[in-house]
C-alpha positions in Angstrom: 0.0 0.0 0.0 1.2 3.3 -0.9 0.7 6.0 2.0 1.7 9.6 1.7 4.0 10.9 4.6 3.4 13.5 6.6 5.5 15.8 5.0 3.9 14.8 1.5 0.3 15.5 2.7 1.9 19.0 4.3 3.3 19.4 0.5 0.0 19.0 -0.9 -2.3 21.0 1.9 0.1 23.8 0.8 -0.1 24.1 -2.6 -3.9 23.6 -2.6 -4.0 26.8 -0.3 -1.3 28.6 -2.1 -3.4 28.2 -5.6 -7.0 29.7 -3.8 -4.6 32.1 -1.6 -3.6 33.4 -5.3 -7.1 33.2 -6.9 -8.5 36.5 -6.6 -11.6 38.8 -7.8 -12.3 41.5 -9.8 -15.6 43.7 -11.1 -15.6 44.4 -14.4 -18.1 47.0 -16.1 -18.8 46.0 -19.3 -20.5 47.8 -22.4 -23.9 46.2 -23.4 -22.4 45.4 -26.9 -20.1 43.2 -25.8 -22.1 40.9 -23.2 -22.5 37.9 -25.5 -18.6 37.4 -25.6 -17.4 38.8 -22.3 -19.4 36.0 -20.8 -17.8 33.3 -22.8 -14.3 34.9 -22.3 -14.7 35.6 -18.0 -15.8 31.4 -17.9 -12.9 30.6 -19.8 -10.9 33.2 -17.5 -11.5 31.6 -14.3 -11.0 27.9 -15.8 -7.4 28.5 -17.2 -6.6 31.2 -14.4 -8.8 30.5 -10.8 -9.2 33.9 -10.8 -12.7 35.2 -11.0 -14.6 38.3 -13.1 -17.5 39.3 -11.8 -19.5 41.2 -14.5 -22.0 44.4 -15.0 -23.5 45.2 -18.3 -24.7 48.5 -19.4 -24.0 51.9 -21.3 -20.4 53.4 -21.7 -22.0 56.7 -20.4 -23.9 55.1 -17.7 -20.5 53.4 -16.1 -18.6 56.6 -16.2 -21.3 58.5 -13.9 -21.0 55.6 -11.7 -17.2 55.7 -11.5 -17.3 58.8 -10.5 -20.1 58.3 -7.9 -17.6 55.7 -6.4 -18.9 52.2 -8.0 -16.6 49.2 -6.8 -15.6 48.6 -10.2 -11.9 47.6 -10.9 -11.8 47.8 -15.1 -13.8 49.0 -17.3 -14.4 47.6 -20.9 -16.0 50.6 -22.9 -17.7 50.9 -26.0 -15.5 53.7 -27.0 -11.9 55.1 -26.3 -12.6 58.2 -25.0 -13.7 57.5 -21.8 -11.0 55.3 -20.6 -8.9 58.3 -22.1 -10.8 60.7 -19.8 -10.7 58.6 -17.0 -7.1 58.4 -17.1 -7.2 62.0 -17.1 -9.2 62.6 -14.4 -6.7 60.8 -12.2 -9.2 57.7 -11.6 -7.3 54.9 -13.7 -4.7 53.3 -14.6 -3.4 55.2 -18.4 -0.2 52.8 -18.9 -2.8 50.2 -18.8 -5.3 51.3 -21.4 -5.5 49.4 -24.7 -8.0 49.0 -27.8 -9.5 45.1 -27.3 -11.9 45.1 -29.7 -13.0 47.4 -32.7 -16.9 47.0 -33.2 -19.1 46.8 -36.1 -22.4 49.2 -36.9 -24.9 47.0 -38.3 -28.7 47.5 -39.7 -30.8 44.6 -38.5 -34.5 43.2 -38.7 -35.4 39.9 -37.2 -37.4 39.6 -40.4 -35.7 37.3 -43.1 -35.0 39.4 -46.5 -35.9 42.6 -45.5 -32.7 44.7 -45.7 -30.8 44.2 -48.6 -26.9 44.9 -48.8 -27.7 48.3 -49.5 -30.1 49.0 -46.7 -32.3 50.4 -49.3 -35.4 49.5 -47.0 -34.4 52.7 -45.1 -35.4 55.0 -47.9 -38.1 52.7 -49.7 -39.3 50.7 -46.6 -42.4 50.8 -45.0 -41.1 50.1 -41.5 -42.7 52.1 -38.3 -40.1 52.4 -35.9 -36.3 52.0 -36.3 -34.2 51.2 -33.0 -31.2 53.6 -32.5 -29.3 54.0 -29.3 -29.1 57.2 -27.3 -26.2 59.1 -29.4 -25.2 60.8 -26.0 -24.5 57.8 -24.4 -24.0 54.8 -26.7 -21.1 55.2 -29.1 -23.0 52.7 -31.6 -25.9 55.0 -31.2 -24.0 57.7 -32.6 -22.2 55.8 -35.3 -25.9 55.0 -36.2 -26.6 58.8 -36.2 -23.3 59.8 -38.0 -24.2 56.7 -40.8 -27.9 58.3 -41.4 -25.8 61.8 -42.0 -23.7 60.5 -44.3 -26.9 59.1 -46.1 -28.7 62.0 -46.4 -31.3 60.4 -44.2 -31.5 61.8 -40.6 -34.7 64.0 -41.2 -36.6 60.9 -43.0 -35.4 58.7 -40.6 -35.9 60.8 -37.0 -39.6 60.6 -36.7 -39.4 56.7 -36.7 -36.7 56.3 -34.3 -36.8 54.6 -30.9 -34.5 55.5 -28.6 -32.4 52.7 -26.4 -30.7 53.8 -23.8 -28.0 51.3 -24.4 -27.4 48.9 -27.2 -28.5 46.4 -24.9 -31.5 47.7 -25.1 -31.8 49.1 -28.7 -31.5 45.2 -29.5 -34.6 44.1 -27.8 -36.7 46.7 -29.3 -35.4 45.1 -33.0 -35.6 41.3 -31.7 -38.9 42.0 -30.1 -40.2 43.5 -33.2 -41.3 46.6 -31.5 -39.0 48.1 -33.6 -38.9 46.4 -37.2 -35.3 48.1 -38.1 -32.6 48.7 -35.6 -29.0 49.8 -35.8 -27.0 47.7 -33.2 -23.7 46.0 -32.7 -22.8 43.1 -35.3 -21.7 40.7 -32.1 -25.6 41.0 -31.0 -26.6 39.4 -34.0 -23.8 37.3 -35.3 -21.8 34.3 -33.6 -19.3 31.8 -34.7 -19.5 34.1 -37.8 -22.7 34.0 -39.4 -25.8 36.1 -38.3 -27.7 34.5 -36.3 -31.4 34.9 -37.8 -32.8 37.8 -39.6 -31.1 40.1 -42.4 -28.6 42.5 -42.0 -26.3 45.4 -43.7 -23.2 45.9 -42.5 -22.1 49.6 -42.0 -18.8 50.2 -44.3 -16.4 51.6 -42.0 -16.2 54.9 -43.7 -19.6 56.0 -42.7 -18.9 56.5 -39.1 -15.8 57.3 -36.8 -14.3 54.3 -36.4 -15.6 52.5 -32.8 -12.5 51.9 -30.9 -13.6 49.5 -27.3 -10.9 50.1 -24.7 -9.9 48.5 -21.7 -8.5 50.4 -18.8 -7.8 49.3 -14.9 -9.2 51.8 -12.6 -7.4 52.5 -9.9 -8.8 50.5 -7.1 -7.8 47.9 -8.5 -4.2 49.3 -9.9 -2.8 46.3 -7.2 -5.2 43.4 -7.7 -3.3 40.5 -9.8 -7.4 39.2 -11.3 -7.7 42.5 -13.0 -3.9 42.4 -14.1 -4.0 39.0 -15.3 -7.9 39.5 -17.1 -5.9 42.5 -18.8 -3.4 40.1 -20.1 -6.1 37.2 -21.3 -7.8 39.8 -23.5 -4.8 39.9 -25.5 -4.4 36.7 -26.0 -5.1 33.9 -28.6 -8.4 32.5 -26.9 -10.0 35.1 -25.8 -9.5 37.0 -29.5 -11.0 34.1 -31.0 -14.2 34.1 -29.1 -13.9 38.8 -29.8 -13.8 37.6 -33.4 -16.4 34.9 -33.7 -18.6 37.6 -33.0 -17.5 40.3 -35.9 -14.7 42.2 -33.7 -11.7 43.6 -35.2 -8.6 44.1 -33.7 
């Protein structure tokens, strides 16, 4: 029979309680558009690390007034790069820590099959009632959105039909619902694995909006805390870009 020895078993005891003593925690805030992946990515995260993200989903805008009121939150993955930037500025994060993780994608979407074409022509011959948009002041797809109707020559046909979402998030049910037949939200809402889910969709070319740079930034209570260090780090690696492409990122 094989028995350990007390100094094995002492071995062991120790480096089970030196892996949780290392595990640690951190809050993320996270911008509505990127919930679907973020979720994938903070599972994966605590598998390969032990070290746990706990997550908050909601508008760019919305996270920033918090910050400032004091929110627990440790990094913040905007929808932008401006308010990291401003953050930073402010004296409330970490600068040397800021990067872009993920560059997102403006798309025009119906849960109906067929009905926009690849040159969105239903927004000028359609016969839609309501078109979803995100609040412009706080959601940077919602201006993107705005910026793209400009660019059209579309924003005084469009306006009267517009529903306003206060974040993506929520722009996305009024389209999915059907409250909204049209609705300009983020690509990773409707796409995974790299095919749109259900639906029809145009994609916005790049050169109809300012581009929609998503950066990360530690804030600085949590400048110390190796979870948000090491989440930092995993977002820039191989499997955790795989799942920000899967669902229409670029880099």
């Amino acid at each position: 029979m094989n028995c350990l020895r007390p100094t094995s078993i002492a071995l062991v005891l120790s480096a089970v309680f030196c892996a949780h003593a290392q595990a640690d925690e951190v809050a993320v805030a996270v911008a509505a558009n990127f919930t679907a992946p973020m979720q994938k990515i903070a599972a994966q995260f605590e598998k390969d690390t032990g070290h746990k993200a706990t997550l908050s989903f909601g508008a760019t805008g919305k996270f920033y007034a918090q910050i400032n009121n004091g929110a627990p939150f440790g990094i913040l993955l905007a929808a932008d790069d401006t308010t990291p930037e401003k953050l930073a500025k402010e004296g409330k994060a970490v600068d040397a820590s800021r990067f872009t993780y993920a560059i997102g994608q403006l798309v025009l979407w119906s849960k109906q099959a067929n009905y926009v074409d690849d040159k969105a022509q239903v927004l000028k011959t359609g016969d839609y009632q309501h078109i979803a948009i995100a609040n412009p002041k706080l959601a940077p797809y919602g201006l993107a959105a705005m910026q793209t109707l400009d660019k059209l020559g579309l924003t005084a046909q469009v306006q009267p039909r517009v529903v306003q979402g206060e974040n993506i998030g929520q722009t996305y049910q009024f389209a999915a619902s059907g409250n909204a037949q049209l609705g300009f939200v983020a690509l990773s809402q409707v796409m995974e694995g790299g095919q749109l889910r259900e639906g029809s969709a145009w994609i916005v070319p790049e050169a109809m909006h300012e581009p929609i740079r998503q950066d990360a930034i530690v804030l600085n209570s949590a400048k110390d805390n190796p979870a948000a260090k090491a989440l930092m780090e995993y977002l820039k690696g191989d499997k955790a870009r795989a799942v920000i492409k899967s669902y229409g990122y670029a880099f």
